[in-house]
N, C-alpha and C positions, 0 to 999 in steps of 0.2 A: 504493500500500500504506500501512496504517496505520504510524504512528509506534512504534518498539518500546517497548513497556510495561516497562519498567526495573525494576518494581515486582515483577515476577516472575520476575526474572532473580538467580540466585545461586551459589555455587560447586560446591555440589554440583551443585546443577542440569545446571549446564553440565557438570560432570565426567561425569554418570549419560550426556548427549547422547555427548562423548566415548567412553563406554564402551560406547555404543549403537554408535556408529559403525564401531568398530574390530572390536567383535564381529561386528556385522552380526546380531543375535539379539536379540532382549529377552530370553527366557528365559539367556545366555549370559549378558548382560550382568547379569541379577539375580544369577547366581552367583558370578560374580567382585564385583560390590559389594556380597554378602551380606546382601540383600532379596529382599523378593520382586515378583513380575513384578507384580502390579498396583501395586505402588509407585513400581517405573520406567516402567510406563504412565502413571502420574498424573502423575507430575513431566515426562513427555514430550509430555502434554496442554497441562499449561500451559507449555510453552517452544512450543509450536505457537500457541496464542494470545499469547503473549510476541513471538515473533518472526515471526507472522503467514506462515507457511508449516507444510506437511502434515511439513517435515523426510524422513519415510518415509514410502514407501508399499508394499502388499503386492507382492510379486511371487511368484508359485508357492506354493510352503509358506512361504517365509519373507519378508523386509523390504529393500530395498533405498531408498538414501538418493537424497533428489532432489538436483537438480545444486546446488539454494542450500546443504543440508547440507553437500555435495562443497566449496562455495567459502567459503563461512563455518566451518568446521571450525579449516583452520590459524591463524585470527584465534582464534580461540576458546580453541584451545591455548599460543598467545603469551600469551594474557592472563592467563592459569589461569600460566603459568608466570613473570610479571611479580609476579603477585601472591607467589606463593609466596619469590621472590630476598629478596621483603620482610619475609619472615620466616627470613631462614636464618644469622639472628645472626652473632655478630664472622665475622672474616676468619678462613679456614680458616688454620692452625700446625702444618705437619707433624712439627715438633721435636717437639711436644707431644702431637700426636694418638695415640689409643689405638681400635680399631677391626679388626676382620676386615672386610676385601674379597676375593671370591668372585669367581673368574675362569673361565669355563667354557671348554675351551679341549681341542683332542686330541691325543696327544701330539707332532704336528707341530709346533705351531704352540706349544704347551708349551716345548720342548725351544727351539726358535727364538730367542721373544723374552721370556720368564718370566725366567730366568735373570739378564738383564740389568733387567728391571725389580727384582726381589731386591735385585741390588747397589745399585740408587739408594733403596730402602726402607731398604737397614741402613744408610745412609750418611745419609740427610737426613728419614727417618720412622721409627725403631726401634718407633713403640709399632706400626704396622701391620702387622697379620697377613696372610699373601697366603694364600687357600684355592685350591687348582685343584682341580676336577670336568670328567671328561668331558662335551663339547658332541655329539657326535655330530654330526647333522644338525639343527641347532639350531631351535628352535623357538621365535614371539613370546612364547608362555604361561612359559619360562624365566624370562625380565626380568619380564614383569604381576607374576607371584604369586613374584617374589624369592626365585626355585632360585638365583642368580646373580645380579653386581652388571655384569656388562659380558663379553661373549663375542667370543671373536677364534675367526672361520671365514672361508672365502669363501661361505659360504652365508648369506644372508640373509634372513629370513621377509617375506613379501611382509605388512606391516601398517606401518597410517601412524602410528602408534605408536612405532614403532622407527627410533632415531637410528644413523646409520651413517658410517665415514671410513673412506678406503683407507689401509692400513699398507703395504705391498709386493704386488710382483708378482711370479707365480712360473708356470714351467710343469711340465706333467707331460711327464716321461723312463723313457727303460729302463736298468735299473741290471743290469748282470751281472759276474759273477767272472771278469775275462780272461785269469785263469790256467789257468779251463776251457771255454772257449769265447768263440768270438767273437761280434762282437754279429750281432741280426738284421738283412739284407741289404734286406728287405722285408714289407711287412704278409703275404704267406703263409709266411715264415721265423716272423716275429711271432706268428701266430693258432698255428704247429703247437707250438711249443715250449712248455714246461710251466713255467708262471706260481705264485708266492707272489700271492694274491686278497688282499684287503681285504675284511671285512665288520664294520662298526661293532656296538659290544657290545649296542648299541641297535636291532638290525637292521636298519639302511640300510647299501645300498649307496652306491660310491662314485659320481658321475658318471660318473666314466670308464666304470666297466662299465654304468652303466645307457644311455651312447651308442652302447655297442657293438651290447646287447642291442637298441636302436631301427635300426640298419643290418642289423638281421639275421645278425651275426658274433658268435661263441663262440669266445673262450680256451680252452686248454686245463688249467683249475685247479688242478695238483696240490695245494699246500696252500693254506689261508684260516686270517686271522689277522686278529683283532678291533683290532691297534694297528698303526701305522708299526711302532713299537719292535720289532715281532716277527719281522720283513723279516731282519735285517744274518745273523742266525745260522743261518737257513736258506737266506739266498743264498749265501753262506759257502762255497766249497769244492765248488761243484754246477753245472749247468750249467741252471739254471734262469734266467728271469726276475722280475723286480719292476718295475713301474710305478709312479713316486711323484716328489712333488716334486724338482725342481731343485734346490733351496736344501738339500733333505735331505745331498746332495753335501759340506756343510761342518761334519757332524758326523754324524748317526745312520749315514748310508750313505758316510762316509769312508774310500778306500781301495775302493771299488769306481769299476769307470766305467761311463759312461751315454753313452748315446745321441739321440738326437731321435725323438720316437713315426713311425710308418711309414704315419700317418696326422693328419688335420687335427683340433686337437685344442684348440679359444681358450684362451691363458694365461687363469691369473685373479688376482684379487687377495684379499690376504686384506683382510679386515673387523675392524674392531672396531664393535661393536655395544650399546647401551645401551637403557635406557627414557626415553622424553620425562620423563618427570619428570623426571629427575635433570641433565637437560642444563643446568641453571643451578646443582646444587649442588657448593658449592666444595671439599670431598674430591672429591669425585666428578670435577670438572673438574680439579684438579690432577692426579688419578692417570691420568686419559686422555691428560693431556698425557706421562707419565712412560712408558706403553708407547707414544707415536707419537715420543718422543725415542729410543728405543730403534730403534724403525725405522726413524729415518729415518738412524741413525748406521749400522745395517748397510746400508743403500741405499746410504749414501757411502761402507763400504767394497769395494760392489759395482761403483761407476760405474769 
């Protein structure tokens, strides 16, 4: 293969490839970099004569990237984000820093580990503002187009875009009032009894129910409620059930108890989640550091 042409190689360039890639679309990719498709076609011409490969080729209606794309990618983004450290002026000053950071986050996971990131902001960053917005079932396009500055789920969007680190691990339990009922004995005590549902404001369901629905078993839903938060007062005094995090145990669903689901069910963990860009900037990397200190301090008071 020919020598790469250095000459036609640039930062844009390489970003529009990047933003080819993750999209998986030209058309996709001209929208989010607000051009248009034959401009990202052009500048994808010449990075194919630049780095002497097709990069894409058709598949079906749309593009799929060859394996040198696949392997030349994360070089590509090391180096876009080497360049950029180089310009991210003095060393980040949280005594002094002034700034909103946007946390997308539900209120599980809100309620959890928010709290505790608060107390190290008013103590060692006051100018920093903390925004939380509902994540639901979070999505890459949150972090691309800056809905959000870093999202704590266990759900993670499947794009190579997106930086991720485990915070804790939690499983799903059955919570009930055992001053009116005992717990269930078995998954058919389990399926008949009448359930507090989950369904996110955003319209996704939780996994849980979407595993159920894939074995071919139905709950029995009396009520459905858009938050965690909406659980405690209608399990409250009923003999109903609620399925929800373990960890909820040490505050929103305090005073109830729980059980082990009556069926196989993988813990998960939760995520904190960002955009590649920002993984070398230093707010940005100190505040990550500030909710995984937070986690890892309730992990030690869990062991």
């Amino acid at each position: 293969m020919n020598g790469i042409d250095t000459l036609n190689l640039d930062t844009r360039s390489l970003s529009t490839f990047l933003t080819v890639l993750d999209e998986g679309s030209v058309s996709r990719a001209a929208i989010r970099l607000g051009v248009s498709q034959s401009a990202v076609s052009h500048t994808l011409d010449r990075l194919r004569q630049a780095l002497g490969d097709p990069l894409f080729v058709k598949s079906g209606r749309g593009i799929t990237p060859t394996q040198y794309a696949l392997r030349v990618g994360p070089h590509i983004r090391q180096i876009l984000d080497d360049l950029q450290s180089l310009s991210s002026g003095p060393p980040f000053a949280p005594a002094t820093a002034e700034f909103t950071f946007t946390i997308a986050a539900n209120d599980y996971q809100r309620d959890l580990l928010l709290p505790g990131l608060v107390s190290t902001l008013r103590r060692e960053a006051p100018g920093i503002r903390l925004q939380v917005i509902p994540s639901g079932i979070p999505t890459a396009d949150m972090l691309r187009k800056d809905v959000c500055d870093l999202i704590i789920s266990p759900h993670a969007p499947e794009a190579t875009d997106i930086m991720q680190r485990g915070l804790m691990a939690d499983r799903m339990v059955v919570f009930y009032d055992p001053d009116y009922r005992e717990p269930p004995r078995d998954m058919a005590e389990y399926l008949k009894a009448d359930h507090i549902a989950l369904l996110f404001a955003t319209g996704e369901k939780p996994t849980l129910e979407t595993s159920l629905n894939a074995r071919g078993l139905t709950r029995r839903n009396t009520v459905t409620v858009s938050n965690f938060s909406g659980l405690p007062e209608f399990l409250r005094g009923t003999n109903m059930l609620a399925t929800a995090p373990e960890r909820m145990s040490n505050h929103l669903l305090r005073g109830f108890a729980s059980v082990p689901l009556p069926f196989d069910f993988k813990p998960f963990t939760l995520l904190m989640l960002w955009h590649r860009r920002n993984q070398n900037d230093p707010a940005h990397r100190w505040l990550r550091n500030q909710v995984n200190a937070v986690a890892a301090t309730m992990n030690g008071l869990n062991d």
